[in-house]
C-alpha positions as CSV (number, residue, x, y, z in Angstrom):
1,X,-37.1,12.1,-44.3
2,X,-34.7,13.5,-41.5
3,X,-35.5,14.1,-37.9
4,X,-35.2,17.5,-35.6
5,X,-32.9,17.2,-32.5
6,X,-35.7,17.1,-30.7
7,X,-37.2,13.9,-31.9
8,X,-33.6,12.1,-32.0
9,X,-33.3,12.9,-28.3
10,X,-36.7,11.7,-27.4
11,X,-36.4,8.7,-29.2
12,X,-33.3,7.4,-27.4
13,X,-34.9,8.3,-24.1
14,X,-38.0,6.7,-24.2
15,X,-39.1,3.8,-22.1
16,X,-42.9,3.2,-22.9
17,X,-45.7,5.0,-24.2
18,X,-48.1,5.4,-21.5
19,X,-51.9,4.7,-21.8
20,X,-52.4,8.3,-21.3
21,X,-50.9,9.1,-24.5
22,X,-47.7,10.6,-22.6
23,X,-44.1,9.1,-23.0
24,X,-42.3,7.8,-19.8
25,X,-39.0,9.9,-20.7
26,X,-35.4,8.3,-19.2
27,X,-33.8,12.0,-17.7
28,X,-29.6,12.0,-18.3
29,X,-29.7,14.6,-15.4
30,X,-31.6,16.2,-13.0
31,X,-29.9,19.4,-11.2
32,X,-31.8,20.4,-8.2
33,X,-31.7,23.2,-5.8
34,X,-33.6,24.4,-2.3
35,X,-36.3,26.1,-3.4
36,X,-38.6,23.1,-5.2
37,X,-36.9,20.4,-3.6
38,X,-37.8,19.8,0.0
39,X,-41.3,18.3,-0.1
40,X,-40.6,16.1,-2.9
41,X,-37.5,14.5,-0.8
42,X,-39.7,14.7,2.4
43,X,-42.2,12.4,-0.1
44,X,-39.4,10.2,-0.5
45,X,-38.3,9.8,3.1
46,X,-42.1,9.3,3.9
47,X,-42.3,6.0,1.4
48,X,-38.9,5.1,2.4
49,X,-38.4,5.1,-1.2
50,X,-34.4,6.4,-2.4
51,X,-32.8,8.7,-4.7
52,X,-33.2,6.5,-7.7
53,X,-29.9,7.7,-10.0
54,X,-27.9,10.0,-7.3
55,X,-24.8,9.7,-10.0
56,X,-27.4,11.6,-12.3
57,X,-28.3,13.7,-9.7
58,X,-26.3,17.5,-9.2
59,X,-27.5,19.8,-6.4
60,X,-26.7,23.2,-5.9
61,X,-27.5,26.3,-3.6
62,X,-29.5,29.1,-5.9
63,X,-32.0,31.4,-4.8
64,X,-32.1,32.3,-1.6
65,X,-28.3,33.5,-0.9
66,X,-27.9,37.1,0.0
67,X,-26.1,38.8,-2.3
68,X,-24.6,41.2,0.5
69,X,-24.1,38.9,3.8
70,X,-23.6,35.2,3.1
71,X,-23.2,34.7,6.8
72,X,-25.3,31.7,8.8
73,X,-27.6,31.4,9.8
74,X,-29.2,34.3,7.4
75,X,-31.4,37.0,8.5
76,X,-34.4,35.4,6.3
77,X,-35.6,32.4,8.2
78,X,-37.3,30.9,5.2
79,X,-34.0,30.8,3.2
80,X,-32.2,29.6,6.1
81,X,-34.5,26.5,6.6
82,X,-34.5,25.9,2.6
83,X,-30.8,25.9,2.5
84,X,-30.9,23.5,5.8
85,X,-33.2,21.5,4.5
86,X,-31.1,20.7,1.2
87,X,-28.1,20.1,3.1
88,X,-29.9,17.5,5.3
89,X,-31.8,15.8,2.3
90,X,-28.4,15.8,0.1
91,X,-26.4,14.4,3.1
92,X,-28.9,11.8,3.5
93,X,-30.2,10.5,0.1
94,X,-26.0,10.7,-1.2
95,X,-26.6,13.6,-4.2
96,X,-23.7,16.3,-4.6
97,X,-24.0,19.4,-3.8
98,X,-21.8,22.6,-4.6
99,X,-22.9,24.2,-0.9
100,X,-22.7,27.4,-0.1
101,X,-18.6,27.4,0.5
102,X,-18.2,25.3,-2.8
103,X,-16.3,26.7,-5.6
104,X,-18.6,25.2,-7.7
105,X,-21.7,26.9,-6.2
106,X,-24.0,29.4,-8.3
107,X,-27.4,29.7,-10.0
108,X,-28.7,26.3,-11.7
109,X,-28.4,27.2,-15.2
110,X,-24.9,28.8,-14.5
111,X,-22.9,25.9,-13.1
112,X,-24.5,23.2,-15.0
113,X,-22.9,24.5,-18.3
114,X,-19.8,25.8,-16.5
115,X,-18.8,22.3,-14.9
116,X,-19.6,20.4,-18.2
117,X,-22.7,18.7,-16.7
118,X,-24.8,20.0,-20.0
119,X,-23.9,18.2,-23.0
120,X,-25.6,17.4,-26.2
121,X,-28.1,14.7,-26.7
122,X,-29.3,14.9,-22.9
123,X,-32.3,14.6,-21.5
124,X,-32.6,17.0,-18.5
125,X,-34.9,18.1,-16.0
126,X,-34.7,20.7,-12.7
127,X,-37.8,22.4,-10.5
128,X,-37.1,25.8,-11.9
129,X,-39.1,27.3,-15.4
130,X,-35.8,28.6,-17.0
131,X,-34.2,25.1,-17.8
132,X,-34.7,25.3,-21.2
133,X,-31.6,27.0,-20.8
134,X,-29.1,24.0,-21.4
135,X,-31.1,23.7,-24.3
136,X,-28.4,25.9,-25.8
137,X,-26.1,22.7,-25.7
138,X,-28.4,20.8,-27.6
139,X,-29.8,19.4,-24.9
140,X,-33.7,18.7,-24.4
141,X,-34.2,20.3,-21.0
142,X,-37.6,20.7,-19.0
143,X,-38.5,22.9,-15.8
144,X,-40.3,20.8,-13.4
145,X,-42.7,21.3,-10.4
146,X,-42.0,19.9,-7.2
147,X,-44.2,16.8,-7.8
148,X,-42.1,16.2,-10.9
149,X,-38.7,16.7,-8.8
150,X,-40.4,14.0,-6.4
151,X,-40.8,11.8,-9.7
152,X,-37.5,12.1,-11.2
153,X,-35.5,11.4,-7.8
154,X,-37.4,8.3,-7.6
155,X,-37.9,7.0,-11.0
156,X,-35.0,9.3,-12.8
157,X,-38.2,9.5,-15.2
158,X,-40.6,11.7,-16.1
159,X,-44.1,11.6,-18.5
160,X,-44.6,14.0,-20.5
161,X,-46.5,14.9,-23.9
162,X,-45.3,14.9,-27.4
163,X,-44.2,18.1,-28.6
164,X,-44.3,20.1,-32.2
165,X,-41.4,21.7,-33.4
166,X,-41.2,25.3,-34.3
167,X,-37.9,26.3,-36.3
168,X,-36.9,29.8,-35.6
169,X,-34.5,31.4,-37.8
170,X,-32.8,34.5,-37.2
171,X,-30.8,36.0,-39.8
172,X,-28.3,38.6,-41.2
173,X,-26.1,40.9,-38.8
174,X,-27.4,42.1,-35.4
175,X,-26.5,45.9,-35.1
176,X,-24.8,47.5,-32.5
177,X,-26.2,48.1,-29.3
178,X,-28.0,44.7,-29.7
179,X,-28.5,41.4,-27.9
180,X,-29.5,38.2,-27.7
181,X,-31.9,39.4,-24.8
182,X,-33.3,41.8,-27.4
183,X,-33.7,38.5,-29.9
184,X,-35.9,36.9,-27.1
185,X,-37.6,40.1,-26.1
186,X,-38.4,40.5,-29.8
187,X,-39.4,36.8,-30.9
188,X,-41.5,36.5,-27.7
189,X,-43.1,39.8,-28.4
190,X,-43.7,38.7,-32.0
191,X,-45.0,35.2,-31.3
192,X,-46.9,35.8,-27.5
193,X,-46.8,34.4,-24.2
194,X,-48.6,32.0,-25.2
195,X,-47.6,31.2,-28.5
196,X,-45.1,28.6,-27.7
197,X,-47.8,26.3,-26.0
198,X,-47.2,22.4,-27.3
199,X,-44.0,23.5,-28.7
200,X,-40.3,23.1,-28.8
201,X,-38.1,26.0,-30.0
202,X,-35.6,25.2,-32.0
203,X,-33.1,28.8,-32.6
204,X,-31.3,28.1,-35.5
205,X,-29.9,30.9,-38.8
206,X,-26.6,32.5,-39.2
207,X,-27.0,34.7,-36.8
208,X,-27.6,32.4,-33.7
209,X,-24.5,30.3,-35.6
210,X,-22.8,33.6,-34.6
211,X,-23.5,33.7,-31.0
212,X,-21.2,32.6,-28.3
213,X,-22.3,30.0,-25.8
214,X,-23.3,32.7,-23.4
215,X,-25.6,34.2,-25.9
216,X,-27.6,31.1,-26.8
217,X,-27.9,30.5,-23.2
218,X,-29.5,33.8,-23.0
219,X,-32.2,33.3,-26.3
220,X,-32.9,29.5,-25.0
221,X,-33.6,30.6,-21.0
222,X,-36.7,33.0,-22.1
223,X,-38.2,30.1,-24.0
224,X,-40.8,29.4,-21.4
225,X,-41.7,33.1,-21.2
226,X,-43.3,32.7,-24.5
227,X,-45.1,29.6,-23.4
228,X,-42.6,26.9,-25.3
229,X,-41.8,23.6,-23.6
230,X,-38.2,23.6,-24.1
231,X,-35.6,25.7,-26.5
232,X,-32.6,24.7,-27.8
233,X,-29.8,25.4,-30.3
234,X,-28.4,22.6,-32.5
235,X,-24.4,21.4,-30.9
236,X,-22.2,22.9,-33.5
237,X,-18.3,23.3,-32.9
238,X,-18.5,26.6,-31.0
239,X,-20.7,24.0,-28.3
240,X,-18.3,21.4,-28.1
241,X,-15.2,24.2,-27.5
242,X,-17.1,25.4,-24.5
243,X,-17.5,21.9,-23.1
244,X,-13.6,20.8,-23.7
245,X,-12.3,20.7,-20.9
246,X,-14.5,21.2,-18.2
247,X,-14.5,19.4,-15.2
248,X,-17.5,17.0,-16.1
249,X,-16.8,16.4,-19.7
250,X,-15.4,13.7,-21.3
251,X,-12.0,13.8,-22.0
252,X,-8.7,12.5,-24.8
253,X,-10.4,9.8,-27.0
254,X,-13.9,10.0,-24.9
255,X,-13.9,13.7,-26.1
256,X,-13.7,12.8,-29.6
257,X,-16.3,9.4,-29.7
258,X,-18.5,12.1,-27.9
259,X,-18.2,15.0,-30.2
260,X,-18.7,12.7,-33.2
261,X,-22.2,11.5,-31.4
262,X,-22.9,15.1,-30.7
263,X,-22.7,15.6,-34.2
264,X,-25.2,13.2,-35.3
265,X,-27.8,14.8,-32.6
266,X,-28.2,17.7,-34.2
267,X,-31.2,18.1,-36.4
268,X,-31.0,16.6,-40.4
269,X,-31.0,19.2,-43.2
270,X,-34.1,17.6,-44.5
271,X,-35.4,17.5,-40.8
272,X,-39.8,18.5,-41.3
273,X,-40.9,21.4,-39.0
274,X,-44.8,21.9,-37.5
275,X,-43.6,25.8,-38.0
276,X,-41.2,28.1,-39.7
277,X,-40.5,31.5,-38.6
278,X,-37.9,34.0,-39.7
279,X,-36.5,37.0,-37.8
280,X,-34.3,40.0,-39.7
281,X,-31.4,40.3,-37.0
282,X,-30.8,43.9,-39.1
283,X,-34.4,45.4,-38.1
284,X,-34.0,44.7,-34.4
285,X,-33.4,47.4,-31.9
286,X,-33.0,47.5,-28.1
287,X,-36.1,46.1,-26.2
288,X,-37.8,47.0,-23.3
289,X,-40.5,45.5,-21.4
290,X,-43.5,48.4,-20.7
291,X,-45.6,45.8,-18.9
292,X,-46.2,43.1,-16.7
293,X,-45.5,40.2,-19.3
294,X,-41.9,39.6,-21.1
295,X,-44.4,39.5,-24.4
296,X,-45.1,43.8,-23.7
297,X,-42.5,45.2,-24.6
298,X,-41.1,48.1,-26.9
299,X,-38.3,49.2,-28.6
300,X,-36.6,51.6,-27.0
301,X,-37.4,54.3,-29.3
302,X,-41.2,53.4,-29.0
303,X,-44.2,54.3,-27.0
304,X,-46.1,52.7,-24.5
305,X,-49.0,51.2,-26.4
306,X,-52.8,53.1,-26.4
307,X,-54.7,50.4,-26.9
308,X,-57.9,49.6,-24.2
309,X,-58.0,45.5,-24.1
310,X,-57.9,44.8,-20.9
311,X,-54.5,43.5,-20.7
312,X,-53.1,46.6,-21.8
313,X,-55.2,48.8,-20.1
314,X,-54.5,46.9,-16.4
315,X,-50.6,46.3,-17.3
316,X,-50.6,50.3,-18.2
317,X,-51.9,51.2,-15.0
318,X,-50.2,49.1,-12.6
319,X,-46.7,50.1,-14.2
320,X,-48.0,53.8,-13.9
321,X,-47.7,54.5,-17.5
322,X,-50.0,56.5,-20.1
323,X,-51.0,55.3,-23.5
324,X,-48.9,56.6,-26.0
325,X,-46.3,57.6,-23.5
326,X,-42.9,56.9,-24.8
327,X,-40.3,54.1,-22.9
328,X,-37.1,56.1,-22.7
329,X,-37.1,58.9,-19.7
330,X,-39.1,56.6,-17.7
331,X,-37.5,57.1,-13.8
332,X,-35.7,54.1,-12.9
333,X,-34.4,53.2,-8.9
334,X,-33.0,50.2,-9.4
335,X,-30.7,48.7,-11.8
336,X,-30.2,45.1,-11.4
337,X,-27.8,42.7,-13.7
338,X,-28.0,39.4,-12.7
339,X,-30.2,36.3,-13.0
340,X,-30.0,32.9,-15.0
341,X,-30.3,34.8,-18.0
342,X,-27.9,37.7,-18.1
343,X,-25.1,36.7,-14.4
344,X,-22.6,35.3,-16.7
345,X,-19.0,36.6,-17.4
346,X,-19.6,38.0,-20.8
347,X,-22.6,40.1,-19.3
348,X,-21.0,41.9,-16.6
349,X,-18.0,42.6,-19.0
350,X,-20.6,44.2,-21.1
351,X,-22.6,46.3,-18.6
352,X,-19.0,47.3,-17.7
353,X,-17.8,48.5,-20.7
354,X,-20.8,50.7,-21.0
355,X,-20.2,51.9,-17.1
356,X,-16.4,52.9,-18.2
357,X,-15.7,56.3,-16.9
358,X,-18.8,57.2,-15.8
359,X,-20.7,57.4,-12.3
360,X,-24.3,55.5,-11.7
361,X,-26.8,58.3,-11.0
362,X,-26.9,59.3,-7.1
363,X,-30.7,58.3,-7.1
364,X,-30.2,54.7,-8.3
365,X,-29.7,51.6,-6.5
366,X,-27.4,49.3,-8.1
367,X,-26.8,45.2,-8.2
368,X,-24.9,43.2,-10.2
369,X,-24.8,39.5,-8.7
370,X,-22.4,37.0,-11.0
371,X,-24.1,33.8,-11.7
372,X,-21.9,31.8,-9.8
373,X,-18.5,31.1,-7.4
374,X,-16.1,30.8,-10.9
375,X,-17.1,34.2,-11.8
376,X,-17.4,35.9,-8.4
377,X,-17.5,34.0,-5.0
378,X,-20.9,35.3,-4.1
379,X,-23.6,34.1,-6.6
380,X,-27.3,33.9,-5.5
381,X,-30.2,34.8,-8.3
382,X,-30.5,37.4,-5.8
383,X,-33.5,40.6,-7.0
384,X,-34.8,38.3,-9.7
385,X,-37.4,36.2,-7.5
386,X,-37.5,38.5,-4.6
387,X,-36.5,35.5,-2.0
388,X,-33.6,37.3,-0.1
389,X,-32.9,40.3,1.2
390,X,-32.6,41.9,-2.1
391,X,-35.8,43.4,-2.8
392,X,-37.4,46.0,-4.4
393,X,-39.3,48.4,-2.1
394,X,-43.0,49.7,-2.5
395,X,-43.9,50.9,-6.3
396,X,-39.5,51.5,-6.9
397,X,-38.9,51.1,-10.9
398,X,-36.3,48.0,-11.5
399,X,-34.3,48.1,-14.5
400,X,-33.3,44.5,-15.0
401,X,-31.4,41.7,-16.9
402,X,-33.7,39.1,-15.6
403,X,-36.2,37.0,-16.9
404,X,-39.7,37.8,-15.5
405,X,-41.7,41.1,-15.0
406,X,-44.6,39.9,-13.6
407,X,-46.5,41.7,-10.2
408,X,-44.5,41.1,-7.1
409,X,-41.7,39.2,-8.8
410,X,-38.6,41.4,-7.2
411,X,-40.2,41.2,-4.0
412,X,-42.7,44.3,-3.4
413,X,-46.3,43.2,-4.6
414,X,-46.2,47.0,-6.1
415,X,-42.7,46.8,-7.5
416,X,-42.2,47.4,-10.9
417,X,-39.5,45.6,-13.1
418,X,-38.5,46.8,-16.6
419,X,-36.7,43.9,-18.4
420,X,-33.8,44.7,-20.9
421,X,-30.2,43.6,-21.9
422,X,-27.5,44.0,-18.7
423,X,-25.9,46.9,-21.4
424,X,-29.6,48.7,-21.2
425,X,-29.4,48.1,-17.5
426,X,-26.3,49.6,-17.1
427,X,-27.2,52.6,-19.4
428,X,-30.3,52.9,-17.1
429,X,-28.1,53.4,-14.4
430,X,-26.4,55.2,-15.3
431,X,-28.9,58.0,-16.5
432,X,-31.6,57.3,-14.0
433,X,-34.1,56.5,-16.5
434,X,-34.8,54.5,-19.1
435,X,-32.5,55.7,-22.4
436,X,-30.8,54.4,-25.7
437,X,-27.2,52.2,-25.1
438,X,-26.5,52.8,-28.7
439,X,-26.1,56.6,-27.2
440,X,-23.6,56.2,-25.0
441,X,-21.6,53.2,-27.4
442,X,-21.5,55.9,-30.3
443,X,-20.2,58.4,-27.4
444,X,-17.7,56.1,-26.2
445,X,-16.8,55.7,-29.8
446,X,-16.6,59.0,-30.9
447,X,-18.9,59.1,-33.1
448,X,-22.2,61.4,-33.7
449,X,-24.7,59.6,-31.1
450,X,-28.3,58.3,-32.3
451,X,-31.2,60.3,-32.1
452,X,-34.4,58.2,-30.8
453,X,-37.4,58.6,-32.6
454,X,-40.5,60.8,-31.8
């Protein structure tokens, strides 16, 4: 019988099984940043203990730059200390870091694909919830806490429990006007916050063959939004032409022993699954979140659900909506494309080609923050965790690319954040409410535009 990726990569990683029952897991690399990194080097420093791997070890500056004024020392003084305090600890304990000058600086999950630091067949580990993103590589990639970054610096280990596997297939064409954020929205809606628990994800079905790097990226980030441990996507050649190349990557002959290994990493055709689910790319619309949970959410043609759990009923009345009211027309103030899940080249050329020849609406506030230095020189995560500047104010409505919608998350405990493809961003923009891309890409087009639903 074959194996999943996901039990290959463990395998080669393991160093003991603990008494606990957890395995003591080798980590290929561990990319850090300011935010979840200060006490657990201040823990070293205290023990007099070192970096244990620092040639597996990739810093970079993330959350807290402005997206506006970059100049030091910033206005916040917690993100001034944080970024002080990586500088200090990478200076000391001899880790790289892309600092805030570097061209290589931007969000985590941006740069560590973009510099050819992901790869398949590696472990990985960072202090942020949304590394399942390299899991798009083929990678097996956890978010850690601080304790756990402390861990890995000094061990370059980490224990953790045995995981089921959960195939995911999504198949046939998606239509126009759809994502791969609406494939997450919709397969986390589907399967629930909490469906994922003791799980790995593993995205696999013509259409996620279909999907550019970017794209997978994007399905394999929102993994831990619907409770999974990790996500990933099985190295095929569309992975290994995004890698060749890159400034960390093997290269000539090492390219080609690496690809081959690559290769063998990904899951066997008579691999067993704990779980099979299927998805019908054709049936899926634009997604939008209602609530305060990326698992409530909508299509875009639907309604705000009636239902009197108490869930519903306290999401429904913190976001300010009524039972049965529907999701498009709802006022929006801020539109926001950015984040580790949607900052990337390919989603800014989107949200663009849906701005094309048309004018945001005068009431709207809009952001769009590129995931890193190679795509813009000013990256930051910027409105997605609220730890800059850029924040939303009292009860405004966000629409946004991000990741998260949860109370307080853009930075006003009574902000509200609407979460949606950057193209359903940008439409929200440029309408000042919430309203149907497919609309405005069948009036670009020419053709007769989409009527939503009653």
């Amino acid at each position: 019988m074959g194996h999943t990726l996901l039990q290959k990569v463990w395998d080669l990683h393991t160093v003991r099984t603990l008494p606990t029952g957890q395995t003591q897991l080798f980590i290929g690399l561990h990319l850090v940043h300011e935010v979840t990194s200060p006490q657990a080097f201040d823990a070293l420093r205290a023990r007099g203990w070192k970096v244990a791997r620092p040639d597996r070890t990739f810093a970079t500056v993330d959350h807290i730059i402005p997206t506006r004024e970059r100049t030091r020392p910033f206005v916040d003084v917690l993100a001034e200390d944080m970024i002080a305090a990586l500088e200090r600890n990478c200076r000391d304990f001899g880790v790289r870091l892309a600092g805030l000058d570097d061209d290589r600086q931007g969000i985590v999950h941006v740069i560590g694909p973009e510099l050819g630091l992901t790869q398949p067949g590696l472990t990985l580990a960072c202090g942020d919830s949304h590394t399942s993103t390299h899991g798009a590589f083929g990678a097996v990639a956890f978010g850690v806490g601080t304790s756990q970054v402390r861990d890995v610096l000094a061990s370059q280990c980490l224990a953790l429990e045995p995981m089921k596997v959960r195939r995911i297939r999504v198949t046939g064409m998606l239509p126009s006007g759809v994502y791969a954020k609406d494939v997450i929205l919709t397969i986390i809606n589907r399967l629930g916050v909490g469906g994922g628990v003791g799980y790995a994800y593993e995205y696999a079905g013509d259409t996620i063959e279909r999907m550019s790097m970017d794209e997978r990226m994007t399905i394999c980030n929102m993994s831990i939004e619907g409770g999974a441990r990790v996500g990933y996507v099985n190295p095929d050649q569309t992975t290994f032409d995004y890698i060749k190349g890159r400034p960390f990557a093997p290269a000539g002959d090492a390219f080609d022993r690496a690809r081959a290994w690559w290769t063998s990493m990904a899951s066997d055709r008579d691999a067993r699954y704990d779980d099979d689910v299927v998805i019908r790319a054709e049936e899926l619309t634009p997604v939008v979140t209602w609530g305060v949970n990326p698992g409530q959410s909508v299509p875009v043609v639907g309604r705000v659900p009636s239902g009197q759990e108490p869930a519903v009923a306290e999401a429904r009345a913190y976001m300010g909506f009524n039972g049965g009211e529907a999701i498009a027309g709802m006022r929006v103030d801020v539109a926001f494309v950015g984040s580790c899940t949607n900052s990337r080249l390919s989603d800014l050329r989107e949200a663009a080609r849906i701005v094309s020849g048309r004018r945001v609406a005068p009431h709207v506030k809009a952001l769009v923050v590129p995931g890193s230095a190679s795509v813009k020189r000013a990256a930051g995560c910027s409105m997605c965790l609220g730890m800059n500047p850029d924040k939303l104010e009292g009860s405004q409505v966000c629409a946004s690319s991000s990741n998260r919608n949860f109370k307080g998350r853009q930075g006003s405990p009574t902000g509200r954040t609407l979460l949606m493809s950057p193209a359903m961003v940008a439409a929200a923009a440029i309408a000042g409410e919430v309203t149907d891309v497919r609309t405005m890409i069948t009036q670009a087009s020419g053709t007769r535009s989409l009527k939503p639903e009653a």
